[in-house]
C-alpha positions as CSV (number, residue, x, y, z in Angstrom):
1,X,-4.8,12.2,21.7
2,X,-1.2,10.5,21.6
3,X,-0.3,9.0,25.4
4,X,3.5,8.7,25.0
5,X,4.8,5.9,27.6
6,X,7.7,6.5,29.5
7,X,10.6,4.4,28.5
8,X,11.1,1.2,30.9
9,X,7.0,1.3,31.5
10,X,5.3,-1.9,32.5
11,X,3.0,-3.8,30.6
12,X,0.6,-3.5,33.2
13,X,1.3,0.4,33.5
14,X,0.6,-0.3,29.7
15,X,-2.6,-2.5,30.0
16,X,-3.5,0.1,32.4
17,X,-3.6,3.1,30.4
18,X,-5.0,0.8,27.4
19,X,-8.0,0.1,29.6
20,X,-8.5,3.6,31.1
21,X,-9.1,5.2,27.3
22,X,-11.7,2.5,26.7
23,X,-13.7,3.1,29.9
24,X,-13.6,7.0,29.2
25,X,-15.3,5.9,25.4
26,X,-12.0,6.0,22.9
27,X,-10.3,3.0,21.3
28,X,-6.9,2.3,22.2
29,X,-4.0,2.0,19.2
30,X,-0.9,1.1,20.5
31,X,2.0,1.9,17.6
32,X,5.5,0.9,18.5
33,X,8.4,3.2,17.7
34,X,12.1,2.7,18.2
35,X,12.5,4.3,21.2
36,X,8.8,5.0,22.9
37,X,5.4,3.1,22.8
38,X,2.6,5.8,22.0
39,X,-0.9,4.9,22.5
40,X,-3.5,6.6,20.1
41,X,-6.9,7.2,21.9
42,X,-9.1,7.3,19.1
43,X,-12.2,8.3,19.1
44,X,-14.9,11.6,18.7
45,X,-13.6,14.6,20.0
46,X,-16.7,15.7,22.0
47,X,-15.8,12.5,24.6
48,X,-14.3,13.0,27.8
49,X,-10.9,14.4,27.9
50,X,-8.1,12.8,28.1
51,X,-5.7,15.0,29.4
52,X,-5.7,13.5,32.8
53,X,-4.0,10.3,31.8
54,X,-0.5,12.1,32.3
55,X,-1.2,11.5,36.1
56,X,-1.2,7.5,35.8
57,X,2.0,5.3,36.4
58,X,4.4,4.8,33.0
59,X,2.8,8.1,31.3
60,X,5.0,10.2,30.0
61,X,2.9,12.9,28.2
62,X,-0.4,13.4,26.9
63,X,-0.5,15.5,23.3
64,X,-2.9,16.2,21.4
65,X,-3.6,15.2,17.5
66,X,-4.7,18.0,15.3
67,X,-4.7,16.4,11.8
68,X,-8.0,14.8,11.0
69,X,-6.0,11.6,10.6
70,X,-4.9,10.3,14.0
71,X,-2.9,7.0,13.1
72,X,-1.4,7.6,9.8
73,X,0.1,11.1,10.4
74,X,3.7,11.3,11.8
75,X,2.1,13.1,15.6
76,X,1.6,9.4,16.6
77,X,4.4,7.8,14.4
78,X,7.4,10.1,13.8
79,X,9.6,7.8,12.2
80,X,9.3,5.9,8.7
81,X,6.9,2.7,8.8
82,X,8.3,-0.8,7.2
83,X,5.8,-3.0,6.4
84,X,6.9,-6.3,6.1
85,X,5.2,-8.7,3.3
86,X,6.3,-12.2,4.7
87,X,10.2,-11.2,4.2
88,X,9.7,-8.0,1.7
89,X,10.1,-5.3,3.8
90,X,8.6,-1.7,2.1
91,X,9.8,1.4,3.0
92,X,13.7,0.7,4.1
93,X,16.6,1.6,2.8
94,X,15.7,-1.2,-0.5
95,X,13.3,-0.1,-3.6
96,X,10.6,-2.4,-4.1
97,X,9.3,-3.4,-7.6
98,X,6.0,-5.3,-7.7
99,X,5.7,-6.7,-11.5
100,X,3.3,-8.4,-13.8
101,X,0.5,-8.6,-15.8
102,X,-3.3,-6.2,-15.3
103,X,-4.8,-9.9,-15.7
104,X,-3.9,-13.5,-14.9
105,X,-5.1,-14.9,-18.0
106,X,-3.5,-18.3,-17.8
107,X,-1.2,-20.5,-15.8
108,X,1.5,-20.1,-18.8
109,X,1.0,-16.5,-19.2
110,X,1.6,-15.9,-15.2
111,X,4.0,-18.4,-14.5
112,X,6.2,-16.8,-17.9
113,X,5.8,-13.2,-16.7
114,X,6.8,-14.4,-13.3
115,X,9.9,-16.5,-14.6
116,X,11.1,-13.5,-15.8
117,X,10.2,-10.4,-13.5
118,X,12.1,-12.6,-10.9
119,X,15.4,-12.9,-13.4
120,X,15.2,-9.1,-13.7
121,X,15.1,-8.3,-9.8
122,X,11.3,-7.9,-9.2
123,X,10.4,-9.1,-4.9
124,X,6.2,-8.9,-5.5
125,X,4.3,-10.6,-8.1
126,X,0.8,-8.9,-9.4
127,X,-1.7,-10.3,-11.4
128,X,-5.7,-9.2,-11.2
129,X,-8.0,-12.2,-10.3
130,X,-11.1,-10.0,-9.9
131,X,-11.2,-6.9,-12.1
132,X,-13.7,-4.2,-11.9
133,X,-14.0,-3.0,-15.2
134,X,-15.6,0.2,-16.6
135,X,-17.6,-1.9,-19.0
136,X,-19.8,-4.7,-17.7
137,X,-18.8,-6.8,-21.2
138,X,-15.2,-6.4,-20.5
139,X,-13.1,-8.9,-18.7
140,X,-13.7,-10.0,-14.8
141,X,-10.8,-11.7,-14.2
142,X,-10.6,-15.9,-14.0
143,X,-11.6,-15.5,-10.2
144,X,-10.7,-18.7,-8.1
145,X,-8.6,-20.1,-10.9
146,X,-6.4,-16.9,-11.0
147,X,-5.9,-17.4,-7.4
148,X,-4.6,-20.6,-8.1
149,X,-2.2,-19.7,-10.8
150,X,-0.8,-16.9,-8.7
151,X,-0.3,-19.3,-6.1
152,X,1.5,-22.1,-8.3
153,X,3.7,-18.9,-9.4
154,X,4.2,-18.2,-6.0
155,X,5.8,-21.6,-5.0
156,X,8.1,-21.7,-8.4
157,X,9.7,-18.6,-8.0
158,X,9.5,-17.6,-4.6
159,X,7.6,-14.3,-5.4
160,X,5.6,-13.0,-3.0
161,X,1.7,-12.2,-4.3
162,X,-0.7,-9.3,-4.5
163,X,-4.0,-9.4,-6.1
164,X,-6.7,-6.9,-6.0
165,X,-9.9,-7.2,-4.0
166,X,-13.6,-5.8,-5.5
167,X,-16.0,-7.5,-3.4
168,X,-16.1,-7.9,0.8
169,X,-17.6,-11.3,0.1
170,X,-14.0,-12.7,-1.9
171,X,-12.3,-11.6,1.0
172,X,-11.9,-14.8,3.3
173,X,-11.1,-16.6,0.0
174,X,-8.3,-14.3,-1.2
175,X,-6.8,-13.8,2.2
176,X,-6.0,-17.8,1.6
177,X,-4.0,-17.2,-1.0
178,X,-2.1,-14.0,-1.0
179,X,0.7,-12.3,0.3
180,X,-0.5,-8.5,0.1
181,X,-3.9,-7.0,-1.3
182,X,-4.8,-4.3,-3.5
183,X,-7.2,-1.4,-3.2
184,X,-7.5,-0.5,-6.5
185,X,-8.4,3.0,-7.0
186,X,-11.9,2.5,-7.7
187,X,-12.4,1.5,-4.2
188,X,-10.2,4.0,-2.7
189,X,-13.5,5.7,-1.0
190,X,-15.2,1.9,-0.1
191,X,-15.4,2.6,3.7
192,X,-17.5,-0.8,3.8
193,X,-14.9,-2.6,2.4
194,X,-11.9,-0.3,3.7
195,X,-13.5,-1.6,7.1
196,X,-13.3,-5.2,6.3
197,X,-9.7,-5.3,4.9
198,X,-8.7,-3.5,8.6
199,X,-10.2,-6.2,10.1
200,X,-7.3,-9.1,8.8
201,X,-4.0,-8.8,9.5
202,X,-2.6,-9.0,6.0
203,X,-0.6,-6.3,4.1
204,X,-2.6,-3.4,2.5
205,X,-1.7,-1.7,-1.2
206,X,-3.7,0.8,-0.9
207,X,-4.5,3.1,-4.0
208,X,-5.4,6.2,-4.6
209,X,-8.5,7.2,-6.4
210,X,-8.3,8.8,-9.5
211,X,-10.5,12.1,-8.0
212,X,-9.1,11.5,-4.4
213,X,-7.8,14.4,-2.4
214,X,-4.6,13.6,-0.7
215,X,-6.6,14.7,2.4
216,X,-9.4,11.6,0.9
217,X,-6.1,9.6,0.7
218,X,-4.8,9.5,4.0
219,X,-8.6,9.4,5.6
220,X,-9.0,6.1,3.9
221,X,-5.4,4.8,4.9
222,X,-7.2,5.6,8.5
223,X,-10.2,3.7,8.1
224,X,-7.9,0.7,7.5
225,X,-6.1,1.6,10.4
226,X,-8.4,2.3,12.8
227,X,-9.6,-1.7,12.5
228,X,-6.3,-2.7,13.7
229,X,-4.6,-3.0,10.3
230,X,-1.5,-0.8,10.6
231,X,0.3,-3.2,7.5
232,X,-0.4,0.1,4.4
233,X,1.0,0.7,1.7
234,X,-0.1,4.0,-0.2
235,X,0.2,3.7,-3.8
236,X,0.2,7.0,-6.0
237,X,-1.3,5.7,-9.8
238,X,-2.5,9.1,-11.3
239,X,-5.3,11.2,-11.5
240,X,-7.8,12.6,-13.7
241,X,-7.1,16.1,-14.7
242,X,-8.0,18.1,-17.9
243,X,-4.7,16.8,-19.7
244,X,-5.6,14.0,-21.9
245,X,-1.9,13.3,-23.8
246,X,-1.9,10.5,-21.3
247,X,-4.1,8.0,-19.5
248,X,-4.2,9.9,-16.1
249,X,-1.8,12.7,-14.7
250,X,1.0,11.0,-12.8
251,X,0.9,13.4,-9.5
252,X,4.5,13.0,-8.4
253,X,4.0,15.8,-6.2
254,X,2.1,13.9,-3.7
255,X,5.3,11.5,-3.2
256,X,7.1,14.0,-1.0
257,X,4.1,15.6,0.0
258,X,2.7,12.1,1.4
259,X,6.0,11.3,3.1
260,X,6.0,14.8,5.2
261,X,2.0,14.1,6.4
262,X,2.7,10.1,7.0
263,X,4.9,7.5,8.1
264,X,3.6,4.8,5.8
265,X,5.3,3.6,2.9
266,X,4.3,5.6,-0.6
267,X,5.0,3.7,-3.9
268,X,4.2,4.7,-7.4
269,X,2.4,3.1,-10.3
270,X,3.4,4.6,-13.8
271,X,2.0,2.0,-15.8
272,X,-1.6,3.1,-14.7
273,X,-0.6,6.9,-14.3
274,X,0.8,7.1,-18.0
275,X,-1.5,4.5,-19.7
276,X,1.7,4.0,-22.4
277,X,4.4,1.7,-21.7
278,X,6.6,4.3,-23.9
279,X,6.5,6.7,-20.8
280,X,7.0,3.8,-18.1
281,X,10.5,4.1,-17.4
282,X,11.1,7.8,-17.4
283,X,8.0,8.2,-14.5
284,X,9.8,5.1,-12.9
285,X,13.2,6.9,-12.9
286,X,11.3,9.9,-11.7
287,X,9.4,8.4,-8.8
288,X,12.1,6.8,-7.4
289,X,14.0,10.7,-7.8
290,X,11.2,12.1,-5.8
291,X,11.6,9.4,-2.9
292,X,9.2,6.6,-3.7
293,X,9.7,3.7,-1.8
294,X,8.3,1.3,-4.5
295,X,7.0,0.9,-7.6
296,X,4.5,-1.6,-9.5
297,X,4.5,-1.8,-12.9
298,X,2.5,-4.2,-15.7
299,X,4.4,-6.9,-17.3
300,X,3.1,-9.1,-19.9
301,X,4.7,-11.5,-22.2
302,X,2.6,-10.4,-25.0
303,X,1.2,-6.8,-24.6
304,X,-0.6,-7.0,-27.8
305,X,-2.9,-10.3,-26.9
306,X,-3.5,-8.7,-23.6
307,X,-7.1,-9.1,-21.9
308,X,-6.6,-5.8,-20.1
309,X,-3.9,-2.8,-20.4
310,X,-1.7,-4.1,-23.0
311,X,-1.3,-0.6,-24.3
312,X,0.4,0.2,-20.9
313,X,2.7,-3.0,-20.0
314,X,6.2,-3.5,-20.6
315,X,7.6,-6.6,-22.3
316,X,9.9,-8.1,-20.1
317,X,13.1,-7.8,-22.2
318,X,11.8,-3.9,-22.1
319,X,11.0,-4.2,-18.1
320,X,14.5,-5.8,-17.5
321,X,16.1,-2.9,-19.4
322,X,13.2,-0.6,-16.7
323,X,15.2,-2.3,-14.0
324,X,18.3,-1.6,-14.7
325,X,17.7,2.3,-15.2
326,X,15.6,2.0,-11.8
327,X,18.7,1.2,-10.6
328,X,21.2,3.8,-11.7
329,X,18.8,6.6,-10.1
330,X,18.4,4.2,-6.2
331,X,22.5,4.4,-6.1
332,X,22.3,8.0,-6.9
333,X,19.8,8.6,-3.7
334,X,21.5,6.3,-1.9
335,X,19.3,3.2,-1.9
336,X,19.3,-0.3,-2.9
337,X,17.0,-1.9,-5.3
């Protein structure tokens, strides 16, 4: 159920109704719009009903939620989200690009790629610190010491960090260092650790598996959510389907189709959905075409030496010349970037 406040309610006509749905068995989500507070009384639907609220002080209506997803869906949020990574706000008017290397290798290797995604116009730096790898031999990432580097980055160049998360036990440890954390795909479906993210307060990238439903999608943007966490980002990266010309199938569909089901922001990875740098740029121009609010894309100074998805990352001579054709299509649908 959505409890729409009246406008000029009281906090205690607020605190009021928050405490009613608890008593009655629900949890309360209060989501702040531009002109109305709603309150989302989540919970299962077989609990007492909640239709009586419209008779208490400050209520405006009671309505009820018939997607499966109660706090990502536009019912309870009509408007666009922004979420705001310490100063880089996603989902405005502005394209964001988030840029750099699968791996943080070294401190020269990150601290070059960042040098020079921030010359070219990049706002979010990413780098992998813990990788889950399909092979156990491969790569895991440099851990703590990647952490560090991305940090040291960080305070050179002002870019703000991501890094991906693949166990709930790193997660006090990363959520020292970064600005914004990745779900990678693989842990798209990790309710466990879905659970834990929702639990801090810190920016979500959130994205989606490679055999995930856009139904799957949104239900775990909700389990993030329904901890308290309402700072996602969905990130569409490709998906496995019988074409094998590429690395995944880049399903540009679910751009538009995410942004009519959900007010969160929905960026797009072509690096990952395309698995060839060659095809980077026209999925970029693409995305952006079909309303993305974002992109990320790998960046490595030396694609070739590359612990981890060199076949896929742009040089960054090649990703400055990326950035400027990412911005010829923004000023044709009217954004900035």
């Amino acid at each position: 159920m959505i409890i729409v406040m009246e406008k000029g309610h009281t906090e205690a006509q607020l605190d009021s109704v928050k405490g009613t749905i608890e008593r009655l068995g629900y949890k309360p989500h209060c989501i702040y719009g531009v002109e109305r507070v709603v309150v989302g009384a989540v919970g299962h639907e077989d609990k007492t009903p909640l239709q009586a609220l419209e008779l208490m002080p400050g209520v405006e209506a009671v309505i009820p939620i018939l997607k499966p997803w109660k706090l990502v869906g536009r019912e309870i949020k009509p408007e666009p989200s922004i979420i705001d990574v310490d100063g880089v706000r996603i989902g405005g008017a502005e394209i964001v690009v988030i840029a750099g290397p699968c791996s943080v290798e070294s401190q020269e290797q990150i601290l070059e790629t960042a040098r020079a995604v921030r010359a070219s116009g990049a706002k979010i730096l990413r780098g992998g610190a813990f990788k889950p790898r399909t092979s156990p031999y491969a790569f895991q990432g440099l851990q703590v010491t990647g952490l560090k580097y991305l940090d040291k980055a960080r305070e050179e160049t002002g870019l703000k960090i991501i890094t991906e998360i693949v166990c709930e036990n790193d997660l006090d440890l990363i959520c020292e260092y970064v600005d914004m954390i990745q779900i990678g795909a693989r842990n798209c479906q990790n309710f466990s650790l879905l659970k834990k993210v929702g639990q801090t307060r810190i920016p979500v990238l959130l994205k989606r598996g490679m055999a995930t439903t856009i139904k799957e999608f949104l239900m775990a943007a909700e389990y993030i959510m329904s901890q308290g966490n309402y700072q996602v980002v969905l990130c569409e990266r490709g998906i496995r389907t019988f074409e094998d010309s590429t690395r995944f199938t880049l399903d540009l569909n679910a751009v538009p189709v995410l942004k009519e089901l959900t007010h969160l922001p929905v960026i797009v990875d072509p690096s990952h959905g395309t698995g060839n740098w060659k095809y980077v740029t026209p999925m970029g121009r693409a995305a952006i075409a079909a309303g993305a609010d974002g992109l990320i894309v790998e960046v490595h100074p030396n694609p070739l030496e590359a612990y981890s998805d060199g076949p896929q990352s742009l040089k960054p001579a090649k990703f400055d010349i990326f950035m400027q054709e990412m911005r010829k299509i923004a000023r044709v649908m009217e954004r900035a970037l």
